[in-house]
C-alpha positions in Angstrom: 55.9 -61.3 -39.1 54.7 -58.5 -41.0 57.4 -56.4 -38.9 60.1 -58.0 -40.8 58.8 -56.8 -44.1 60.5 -54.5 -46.1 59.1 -50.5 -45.5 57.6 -48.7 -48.4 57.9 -45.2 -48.3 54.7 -43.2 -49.8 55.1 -39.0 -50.5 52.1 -38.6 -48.5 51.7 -40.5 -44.8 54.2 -41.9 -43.2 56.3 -44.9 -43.9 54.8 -48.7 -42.8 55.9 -52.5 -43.5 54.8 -53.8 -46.6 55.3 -56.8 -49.1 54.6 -55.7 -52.9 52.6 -58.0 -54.3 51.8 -56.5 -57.9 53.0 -54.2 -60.3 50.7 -54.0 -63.8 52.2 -52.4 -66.7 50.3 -48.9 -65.8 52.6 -48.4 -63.0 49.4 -49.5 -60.3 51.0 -50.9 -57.0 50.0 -53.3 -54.5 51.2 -53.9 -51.3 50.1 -56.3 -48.4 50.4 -54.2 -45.0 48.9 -55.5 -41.4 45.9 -53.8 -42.2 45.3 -55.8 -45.7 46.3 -54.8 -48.9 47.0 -50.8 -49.9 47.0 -49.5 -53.6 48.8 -46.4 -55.1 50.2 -45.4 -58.1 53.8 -45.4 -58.7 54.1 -42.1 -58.7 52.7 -41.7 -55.0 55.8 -44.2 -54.0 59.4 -42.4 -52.8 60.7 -46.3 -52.5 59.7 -49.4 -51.2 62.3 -52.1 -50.3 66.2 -52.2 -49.6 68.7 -51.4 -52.0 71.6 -54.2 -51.5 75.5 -54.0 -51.5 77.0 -55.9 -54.2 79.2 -58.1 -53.3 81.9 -60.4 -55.2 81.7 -61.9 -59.5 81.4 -59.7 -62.5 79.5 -56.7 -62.7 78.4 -55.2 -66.1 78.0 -50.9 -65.5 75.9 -49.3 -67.9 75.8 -45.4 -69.4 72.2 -45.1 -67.4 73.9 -45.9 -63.8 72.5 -49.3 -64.0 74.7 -52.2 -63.0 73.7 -56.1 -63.6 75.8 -58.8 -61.6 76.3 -61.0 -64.3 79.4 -63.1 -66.0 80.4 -61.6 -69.7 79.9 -65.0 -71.6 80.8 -63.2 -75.1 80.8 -59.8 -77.1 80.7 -59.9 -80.9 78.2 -58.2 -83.3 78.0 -55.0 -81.1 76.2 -57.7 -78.6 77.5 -58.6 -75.2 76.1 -61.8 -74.0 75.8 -62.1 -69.8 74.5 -64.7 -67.5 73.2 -63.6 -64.4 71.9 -65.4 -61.4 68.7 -63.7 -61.3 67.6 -63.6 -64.8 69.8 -66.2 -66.8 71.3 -65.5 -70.2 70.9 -62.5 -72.6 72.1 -60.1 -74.8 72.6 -56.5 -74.2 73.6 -53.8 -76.6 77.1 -53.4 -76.3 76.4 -49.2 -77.3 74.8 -48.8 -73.5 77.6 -50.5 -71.8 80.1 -48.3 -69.6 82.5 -51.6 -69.0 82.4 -54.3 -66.1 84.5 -55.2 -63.1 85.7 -58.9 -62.1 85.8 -59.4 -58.3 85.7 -55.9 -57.3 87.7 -55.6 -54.3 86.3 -55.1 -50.5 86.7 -51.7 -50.0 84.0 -49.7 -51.0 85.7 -46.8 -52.3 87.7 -48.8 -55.2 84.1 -50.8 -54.9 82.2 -47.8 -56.8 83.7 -48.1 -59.9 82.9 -46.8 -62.5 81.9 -43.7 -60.5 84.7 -42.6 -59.2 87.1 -44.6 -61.7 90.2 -42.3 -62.6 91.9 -43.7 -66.1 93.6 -42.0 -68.9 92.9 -44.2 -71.6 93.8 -41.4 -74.4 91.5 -41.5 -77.3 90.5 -45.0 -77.5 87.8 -46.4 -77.1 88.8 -48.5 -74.2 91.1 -49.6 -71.6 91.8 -53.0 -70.0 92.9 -53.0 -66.3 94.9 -55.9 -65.7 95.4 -57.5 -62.3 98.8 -56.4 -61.7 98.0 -52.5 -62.2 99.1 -52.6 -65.7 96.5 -51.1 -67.9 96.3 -51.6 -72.1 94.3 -49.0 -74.2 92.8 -49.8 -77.7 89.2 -50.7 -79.4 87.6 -53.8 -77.1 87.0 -56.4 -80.6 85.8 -59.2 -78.8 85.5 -61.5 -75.9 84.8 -65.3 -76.2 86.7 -68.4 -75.2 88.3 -67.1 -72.0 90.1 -64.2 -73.8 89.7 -60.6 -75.0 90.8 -59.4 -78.0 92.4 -55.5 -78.3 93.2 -53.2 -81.5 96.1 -51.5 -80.0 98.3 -48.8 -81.5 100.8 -52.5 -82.2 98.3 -54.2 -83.3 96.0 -57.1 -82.7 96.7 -58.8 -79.0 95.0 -61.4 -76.6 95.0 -61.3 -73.2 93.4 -64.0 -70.8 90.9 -62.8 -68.8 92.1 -64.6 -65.4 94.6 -61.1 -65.8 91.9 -59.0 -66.5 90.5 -57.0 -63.9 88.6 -54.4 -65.0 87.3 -53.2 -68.6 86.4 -49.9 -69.4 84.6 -49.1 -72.5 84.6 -44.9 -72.3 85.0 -42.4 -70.1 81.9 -40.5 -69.7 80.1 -40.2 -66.7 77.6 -42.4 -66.2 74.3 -41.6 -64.6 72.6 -40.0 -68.6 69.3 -41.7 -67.9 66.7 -39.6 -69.9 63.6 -41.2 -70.1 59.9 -39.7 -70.5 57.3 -40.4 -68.2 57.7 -42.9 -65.5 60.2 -45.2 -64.8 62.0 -46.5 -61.9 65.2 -48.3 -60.2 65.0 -51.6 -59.5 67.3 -53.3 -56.9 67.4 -57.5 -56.4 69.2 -59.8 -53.9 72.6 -60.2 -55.6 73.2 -55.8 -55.8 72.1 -55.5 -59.7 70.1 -52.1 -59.8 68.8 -51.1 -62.9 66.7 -48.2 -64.4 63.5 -49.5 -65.8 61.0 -48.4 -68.4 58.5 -50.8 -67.3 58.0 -53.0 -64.5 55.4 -56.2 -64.0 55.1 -57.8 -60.7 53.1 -60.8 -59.7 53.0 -63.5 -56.8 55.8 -65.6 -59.0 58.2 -63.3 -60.9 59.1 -60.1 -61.8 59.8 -58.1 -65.6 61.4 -55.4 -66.3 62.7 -53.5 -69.8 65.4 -51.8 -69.5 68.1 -50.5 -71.9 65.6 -49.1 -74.6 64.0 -52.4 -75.2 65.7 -55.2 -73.0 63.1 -57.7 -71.4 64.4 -59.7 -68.4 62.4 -61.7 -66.2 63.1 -63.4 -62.5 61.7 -64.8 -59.6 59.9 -62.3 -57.0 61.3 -63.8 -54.9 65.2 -61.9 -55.7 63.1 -58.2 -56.5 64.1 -56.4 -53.2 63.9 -52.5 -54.4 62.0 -50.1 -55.9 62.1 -46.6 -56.2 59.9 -44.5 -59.0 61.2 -41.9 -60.5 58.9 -39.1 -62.8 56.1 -39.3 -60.2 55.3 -36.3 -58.1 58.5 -36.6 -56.4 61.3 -34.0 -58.8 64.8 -35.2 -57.2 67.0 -32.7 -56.9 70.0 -34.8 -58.4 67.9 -34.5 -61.6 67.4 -30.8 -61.8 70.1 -28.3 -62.7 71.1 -25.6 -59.9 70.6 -21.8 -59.8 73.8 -21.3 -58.2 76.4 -23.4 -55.5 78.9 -21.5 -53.7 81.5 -23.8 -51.2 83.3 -22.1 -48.4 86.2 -23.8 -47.9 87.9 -23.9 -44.3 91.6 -24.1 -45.7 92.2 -24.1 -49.6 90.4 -27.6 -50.7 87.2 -27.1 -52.9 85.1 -29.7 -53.0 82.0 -29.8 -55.8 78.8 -31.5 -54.7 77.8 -34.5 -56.4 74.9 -35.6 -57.9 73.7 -39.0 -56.7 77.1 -39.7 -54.7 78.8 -39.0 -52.0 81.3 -36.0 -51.8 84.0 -38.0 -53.2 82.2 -39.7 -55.8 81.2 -42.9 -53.9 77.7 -44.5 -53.4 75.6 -42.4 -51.1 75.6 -44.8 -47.8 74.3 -43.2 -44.2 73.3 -45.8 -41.3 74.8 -49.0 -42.9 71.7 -48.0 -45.6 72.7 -47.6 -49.6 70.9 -44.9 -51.4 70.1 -44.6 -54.9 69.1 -40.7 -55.1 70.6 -37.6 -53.1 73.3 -34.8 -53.3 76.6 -35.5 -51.6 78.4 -32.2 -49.8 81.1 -31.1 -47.7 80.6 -28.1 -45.3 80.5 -24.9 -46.0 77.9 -25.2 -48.9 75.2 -23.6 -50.2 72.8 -24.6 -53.3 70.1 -23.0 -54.8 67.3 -23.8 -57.1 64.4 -21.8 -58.9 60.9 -23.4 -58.4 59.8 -23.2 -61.9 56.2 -25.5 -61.0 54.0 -25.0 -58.1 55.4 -27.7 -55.1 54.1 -28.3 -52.0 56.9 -29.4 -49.8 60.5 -30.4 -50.0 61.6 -33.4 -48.3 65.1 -35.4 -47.3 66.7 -37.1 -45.1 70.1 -36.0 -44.1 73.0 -37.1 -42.4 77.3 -38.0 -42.5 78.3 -40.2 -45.3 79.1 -44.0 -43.8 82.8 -43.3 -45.2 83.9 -41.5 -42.8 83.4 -44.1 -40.5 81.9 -42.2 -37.4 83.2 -38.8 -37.8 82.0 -35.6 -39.0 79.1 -33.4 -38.1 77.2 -31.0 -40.1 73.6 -29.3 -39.9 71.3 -28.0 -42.3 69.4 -24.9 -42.8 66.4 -24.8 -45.8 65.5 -21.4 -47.0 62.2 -20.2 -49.2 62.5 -17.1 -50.8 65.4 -15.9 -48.4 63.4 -16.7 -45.8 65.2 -19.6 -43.0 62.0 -22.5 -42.7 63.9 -25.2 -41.1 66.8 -25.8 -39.1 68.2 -29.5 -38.4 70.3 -30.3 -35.3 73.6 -31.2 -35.4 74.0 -34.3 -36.9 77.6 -36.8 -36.5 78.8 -39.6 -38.1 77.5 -42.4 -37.2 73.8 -41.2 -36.5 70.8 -42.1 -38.2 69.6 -39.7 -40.8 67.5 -36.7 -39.8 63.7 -36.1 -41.8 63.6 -33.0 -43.4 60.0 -31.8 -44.4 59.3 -28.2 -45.2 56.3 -26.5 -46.7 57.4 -24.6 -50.1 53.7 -23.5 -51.2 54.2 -20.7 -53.3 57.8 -20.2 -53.1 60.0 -19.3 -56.1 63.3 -20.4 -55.3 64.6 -22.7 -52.3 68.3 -22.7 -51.1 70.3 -25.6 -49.0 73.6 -24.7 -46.8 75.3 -27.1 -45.4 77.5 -25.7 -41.9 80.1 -27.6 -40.1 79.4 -28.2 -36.6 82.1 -29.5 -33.7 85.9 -29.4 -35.9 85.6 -27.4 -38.5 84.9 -29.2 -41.6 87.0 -31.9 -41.0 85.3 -35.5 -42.5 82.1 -33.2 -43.2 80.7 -35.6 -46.2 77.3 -34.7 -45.6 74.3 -36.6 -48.0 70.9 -35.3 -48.3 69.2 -38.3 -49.2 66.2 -38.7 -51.3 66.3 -34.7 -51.8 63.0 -33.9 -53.5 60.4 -31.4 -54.4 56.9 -32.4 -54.1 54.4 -32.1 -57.0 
């Protein structure tokens, strides 16, 4: 039934069930909808498809944000070498890899890492989390045969990975994607999602490069995500703020975050995982100059899934000083709110974020998708 299909979300109209049934390498999408088949470019897409929750093996995290469920098979020659369900064996450059998790545990906090991963691993270049909370710093040398190998301030020393839990290559922040034009995340069946400079879709299988040159390839039938990024749709997350001021109730300041939750998690509101958005706590306010001529400003807002039920927070958009929209109240547990406001000619838009029924106690409010139309 076409009502089972996934939803593709264009800037203009409103959202409708679709199944994408090509991609061709100038970014021109097709869909199948109950009305026959739709066309746009990828830049006329805010997503299609459902970003899924990874769920247990090994995950490699890369400096882009990307993450590819995948076992390490080896790393030598500056190489790692992964096989992963979806698109089999291959060999990534070990320079764009952040580090990768075995059997991340169930709770979705400790799940994010690398995100919200805290280690002092000094001035090395990296850090092995063993099982029993143990960790071991030093320059990652290899991994083959069942073991990785460590230049540690004693020297040389192998550990088995069945004690390994967690390898972490630096500690920058992930998320540096930089890439001209038009790109896009890509999301599959097992919770990989990775950024991609070029996608090809057909009725059998799906390509993407990634990682400055990468090529993998799957079945269509695993591609369950897409969201284009460089189109006419500027996220917020990727633009730089005029100002942010936070209010706090007691003495706790909490920074927004860019493409996470207040507390450094994946963005997650409705039992729904978000790739793009701006995660708050109430009292905030954000503002940023309009530098191009946009039409509107759209998001969806709502409590982060974290707090399990509680919170409540509202929303008020401002153009040029001016107050354009105000949401309702808004508690955890509620479905996201649409947020659609007309910035034609405006030169500067602000966001505040106000507590609603207890203070701001579990205020971890997410807008979603935040974006500025072209």
């Amino acid at each position: 039934m076409l009502a089972d299909l996934p939803v593709a979300v264009p800037i203009d109209g409103t959202p409708l069930n679709a199944e994408l049934v090509d991609c061709n390498g100038k970014w021109n999408l097709t869909f199948e909808t109950a009305t026959g088949r739709l066309a746009m470019g990828a830049g006329d897409l805010v997503y299609w498809g459902t970003c899924r929750e990874f769920r247990r093996g090994t995950i490699v995290f890369f400096d882009d944000g990307g993450m590819l469920a995948a076992d390490v098979l080896s790393i030598k020659n500056r190489k790692i070498k992964v096989d992963s369900p979806i698109f089999g064996e291959s060999e990534l450059p070990l320079r764009r890899v952040v580090g990768f998790a075995f059997d991340l545990p169930t709770d979705r906090q400790r799940h994010d890492w690398p995100r919200n991963k805290i280690a002092d691993v000094g001035d090395s270049a990296g850090c092995v989390m063993l099982s029993n909370g143990d960790q071991v710093a030093g320059v990652i040398e290899s991994v083959e045969n069942g073991s990785i190998r460590l230049m540690t301030d004693v020297g040389l020393i192998d550990l088995d990975l069945n004690r390994v839990e967690e390898v972490l290559f630096n500690r920058g922040l992930i998320g540096s994607t930089s890439l001209e034009g038009l790109s896009a995340w890509v999301g599959t069946s097992d919770g990989s999602l990775l950024i991609a400079s070029a996608v090809n879709v057909d009725a059998k299988s799906f390509e993407l490069e990634v990682l400055g040159g990468v090529r993998l390839v799957g079945s269509r039938k695993w591609l369950t995500f897409l969201q284009p990024v460089g189109g006419r749709a500027l996220y917020l997350s990727d633009l730089k703020p005029h100002d942010y001021q936070f209010v706090p109730y007691l003495d706790l300041k909490w920074p927004y975050q860019v493409d996470a939750n207040v507390e450094g998690g994946r963005l997650r509101c409705d039992n729904r995982l978000y790739v793009k958005g701006l995660g708050f706590c109430s009292d905030a306010r954000i503002k940023y100059l309009l530098s191009e001529s946009y039409r509107r400003f759209q998001a969806e807002f709502g409590i982060d899934d974290s707090t399990l039920s509680r919170g409540s927070v509202r929303a008020r958009i401002y153009v040029d000083g001016q107050l354009r929209h105000t949401t309702r109240v808004v508690r955890g547990g509620d479905a996201p709110v649409s947020i659609d406001v007309d910035v034609s000619g405006g030169r500067r838009i602000e966001l505040t974020i106000d507590y609603a029924d207890r203070a701001n106690v579990l205020d971890r409010a997410n807008l979603l998708n935040a974006r500025l139309v072209r």
